[in-house]
N, C-alpha and C positions, 0 to 999 in steps of 0.2 A: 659440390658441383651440381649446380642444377641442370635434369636432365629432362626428357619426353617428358609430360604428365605431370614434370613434378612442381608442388606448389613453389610460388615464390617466396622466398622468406620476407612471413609478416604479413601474409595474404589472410594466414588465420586469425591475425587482431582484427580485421576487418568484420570480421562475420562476429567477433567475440562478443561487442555488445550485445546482437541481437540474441545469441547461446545463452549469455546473461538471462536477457526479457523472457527467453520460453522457457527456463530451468525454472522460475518463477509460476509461471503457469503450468509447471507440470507439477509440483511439489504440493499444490492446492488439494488432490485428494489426499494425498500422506497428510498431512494436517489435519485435513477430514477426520482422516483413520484413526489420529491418535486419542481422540475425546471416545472413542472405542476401547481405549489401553485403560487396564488399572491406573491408578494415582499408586506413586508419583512419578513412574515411569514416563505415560502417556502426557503428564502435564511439564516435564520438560523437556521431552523431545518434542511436543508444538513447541514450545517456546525458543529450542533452539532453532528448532526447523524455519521460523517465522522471525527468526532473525537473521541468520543466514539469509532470507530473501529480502530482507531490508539491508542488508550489505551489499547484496549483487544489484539490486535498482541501486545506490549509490556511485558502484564501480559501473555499471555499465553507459548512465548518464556522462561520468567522467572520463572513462575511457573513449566516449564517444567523441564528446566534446576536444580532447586533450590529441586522439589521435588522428583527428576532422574522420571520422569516419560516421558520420549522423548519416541513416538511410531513410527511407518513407517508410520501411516498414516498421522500425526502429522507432519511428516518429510515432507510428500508429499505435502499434503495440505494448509501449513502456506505461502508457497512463491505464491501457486495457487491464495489464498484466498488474499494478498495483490497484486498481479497482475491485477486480477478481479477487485478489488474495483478502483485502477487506472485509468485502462483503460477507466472505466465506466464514471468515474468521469471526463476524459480528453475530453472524446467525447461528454458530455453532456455541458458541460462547453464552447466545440469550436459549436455543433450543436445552445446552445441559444445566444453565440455570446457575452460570457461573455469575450471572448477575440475575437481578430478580427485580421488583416493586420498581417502583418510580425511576431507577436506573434504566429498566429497558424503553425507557423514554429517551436518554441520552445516546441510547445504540441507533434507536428509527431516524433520531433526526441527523446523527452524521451518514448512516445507510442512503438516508434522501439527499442530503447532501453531495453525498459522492454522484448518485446518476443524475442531479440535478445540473449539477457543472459538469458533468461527463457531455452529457447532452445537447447544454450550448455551448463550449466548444466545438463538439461536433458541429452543430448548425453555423457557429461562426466562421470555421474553417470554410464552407462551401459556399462563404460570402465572402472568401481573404479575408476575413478578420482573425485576428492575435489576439489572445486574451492571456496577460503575460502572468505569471504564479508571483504574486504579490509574498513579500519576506513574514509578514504576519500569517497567510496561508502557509508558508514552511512552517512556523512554531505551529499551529494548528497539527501539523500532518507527524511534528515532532512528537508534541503530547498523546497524539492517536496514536502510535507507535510505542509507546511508553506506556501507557492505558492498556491495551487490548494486550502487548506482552505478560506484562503484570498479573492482567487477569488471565491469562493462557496457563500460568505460572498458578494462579489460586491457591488450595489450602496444602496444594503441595509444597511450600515457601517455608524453609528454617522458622524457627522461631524468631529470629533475628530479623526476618525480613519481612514485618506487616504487606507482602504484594500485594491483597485485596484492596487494604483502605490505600495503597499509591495509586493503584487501579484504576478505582474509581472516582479519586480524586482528580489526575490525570484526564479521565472520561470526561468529567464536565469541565474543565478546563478545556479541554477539545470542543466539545460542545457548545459552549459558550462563544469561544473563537471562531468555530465549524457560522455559526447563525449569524455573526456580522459578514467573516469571509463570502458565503454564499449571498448573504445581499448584496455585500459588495460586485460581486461578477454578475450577481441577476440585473441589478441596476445599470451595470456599464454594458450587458448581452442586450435589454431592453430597445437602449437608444439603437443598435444597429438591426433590432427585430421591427421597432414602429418603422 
């Protein structure tokens, strides 16, 4: 029996996505923290930590979608919040030298990548334009997700499981996808910038 004050039921799925989006951005220094822990303690709690937050950007877009509960801030904050986590993840990963030589080449240009299309969307949006995430930028964002776990994961990985070389294999595979994807949206951001 709902009384004075009390929520409606199902008023909390409402707010859920977005608890999603900032559990996400709050987990970003723990991750931090953990390239601070011994191996191989610290190299799988990033890994499970950082995947856990690619489960909840999964559930929260769905839940969003599934229970029409899509907000502005919701809108604003999901590509913030998996930007963030990125970035953090790329720089900590090239600062302990889980990657090293011509690999950290692979890190900068998905790093540039991301604020490059963070960017004009931004500007697109402030002109109503939509720049919609092309199914080839989902395998992009799959393999960067696969890549950068992997490598979170490093020389702490069983014998059984090469993660380095998936890793990195993974990485340029993103990178390689990462450099058509972003011409592709530079080129279509373009025509509504001239």
């Amino acid at each position: 029996m709902e009384g004075v004050g009390c929520p409606k039921p199902g008023a909390d799925m409402k707010n859920l996505p977005n608890i999603l989006t900032f559990s996400r951005i709050l987990v970003i220094p723990v991750v931090v923290g953990t390239f601070y822990m011994d191996s191989p303690l610290g190299n799988w709690l990033a890994f499970i930590l950082f995947t856990l937050a690619g489960i909840t950007d999964f559930f929260d877009g769905y839940l969003a979608r599934s229970q029409g509960v899509t907000s502005k801030l919701g809108q604003f904050m999901d590509p913030i919040a998996d930007k963030l986590m990125v970035a953090a993840t790329i720089l900590m990963i090239a600062a302990f030298e889980r990657v090293t030589g011509i690999h950290i080449l692979a890190l900068v240009v998905i790093l540039v990548r991301e604020i490059l299309v963070s960017g004009l969307r931004e500007f697109l949006a402030g002109v109503q334009v939509s720049v919609p995430v092309t199914q080839l930028a989902k395998w992009k964002t799959t393999f960067q997700m696969i890549a950068l776990g992997a490598l979170l994961i490093g020389e702490a990985a069983p014998p059984w499981l090469p993660a380095e070389i998936v890793g990195l294999i993974c990485l340029w595979i993103a990178t390689i996808v990462t450099l058509y994807t972003g011409y592709d949206y530079l080129r279509a951001g373009l025509k509504h910038i001239a």
